[in-house]
C-alpha positions, -999 to 999 in steps of 0.1 A, spaced: -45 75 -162 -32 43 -154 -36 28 -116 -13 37 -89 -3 13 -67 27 22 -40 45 -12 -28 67 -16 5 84 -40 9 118 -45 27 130 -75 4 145 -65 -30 135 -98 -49 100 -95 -35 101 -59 -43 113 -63 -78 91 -94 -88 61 -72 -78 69 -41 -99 80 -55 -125 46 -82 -123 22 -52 -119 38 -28 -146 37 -56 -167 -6 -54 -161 -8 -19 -165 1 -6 -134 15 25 -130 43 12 -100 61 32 -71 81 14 -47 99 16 -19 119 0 10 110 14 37 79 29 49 92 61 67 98 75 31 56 90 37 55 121 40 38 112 76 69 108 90 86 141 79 74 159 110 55 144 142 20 152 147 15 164 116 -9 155 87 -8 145 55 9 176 33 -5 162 1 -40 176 -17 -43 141 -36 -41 103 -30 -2 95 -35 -18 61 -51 -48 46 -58 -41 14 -38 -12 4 -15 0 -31 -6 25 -34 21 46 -62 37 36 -64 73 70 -75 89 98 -44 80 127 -33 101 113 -1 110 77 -4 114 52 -31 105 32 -23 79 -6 -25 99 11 3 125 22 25 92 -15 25 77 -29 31 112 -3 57 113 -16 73 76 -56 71 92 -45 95 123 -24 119 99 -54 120 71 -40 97 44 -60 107 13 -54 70 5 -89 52 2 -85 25 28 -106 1 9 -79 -3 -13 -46 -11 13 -37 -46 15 -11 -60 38 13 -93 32 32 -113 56 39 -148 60 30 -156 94 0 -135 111 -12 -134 147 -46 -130 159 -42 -98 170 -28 -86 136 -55 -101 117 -79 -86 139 -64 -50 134 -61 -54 99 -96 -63 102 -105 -30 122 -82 -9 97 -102 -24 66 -68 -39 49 -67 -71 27 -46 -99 38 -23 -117 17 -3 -146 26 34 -151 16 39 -169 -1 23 -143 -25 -1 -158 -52 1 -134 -81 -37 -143 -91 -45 -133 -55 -33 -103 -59 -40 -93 -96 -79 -104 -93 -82 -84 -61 -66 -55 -79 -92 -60 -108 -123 -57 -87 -110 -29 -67 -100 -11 -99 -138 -9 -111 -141 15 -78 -116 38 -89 -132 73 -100 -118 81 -133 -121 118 -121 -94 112 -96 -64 132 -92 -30 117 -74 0 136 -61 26 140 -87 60 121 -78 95 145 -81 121 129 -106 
């Protein structure tokens, strides 16, 4: 089974480069705009509906119209994300203390925009070897 990695990001180009970078690595690649697409925010209160990991890692922009990606993964802790946190990174290109510090408390990896693909791809790699190969993720309708 190929690595999942979920992407959000609110900015189509950024979006696209990064799909279309990790597919081309071997990535298995689901994206989306918007982070209120999680099943988290279906229904208040209520936790994760999923048996399975919907991905095997998750990088995030931090700065989104809706909410910021560090307040979505703290969001996904509370409800029971299946998601190992070890492997949710976050991406912005400006960062305040008190974003880097919960990041920091939330376990995420920082990545500055602009976005160094090596960055990202050798931190995938050595996150990867973690992976158990016994893992099962949520299947994705359509």
């Amino acid at each position: 089974m190929k690595p999942r990695i979920i992407i959000i990001e609110d900015d189509d180009s950024c979006r696209n480069f990064l799909t279309l970078l990790l597919e081309q690595h071997g990535y298995e690649v689901v994206a989306f705009s918007d982070p209120t697409v999680c099943p988290v925010y279906s229904s208040v209160g209520d936790p994760c509906p999923h048996d399975d990991a919907c991905g095997d890692f998750l990088l995030t922009d931090n700065r989104m119209p809706h909410v910021s990606g560090l307040d979505f993964i703290a969001e996904q802790s509370l409800r029971g994300c299946k998601g190992a946190l070890q492997n949710k990174a976050v991406m912005s290109g400006t960062w305040s203390c008190e974003e880097r510090e919960l990041a920091e408390r939330l376990g995420c990896r920082i990545f500055e925009k602009p976005l160094h693909a090596s960055d990202l791809l050798e931190w995938l790699e050595r996150q990867k070897t973690r992976l158990n190969p016994e893992r099962k993720l949520t299947q994705f309708a359509g």
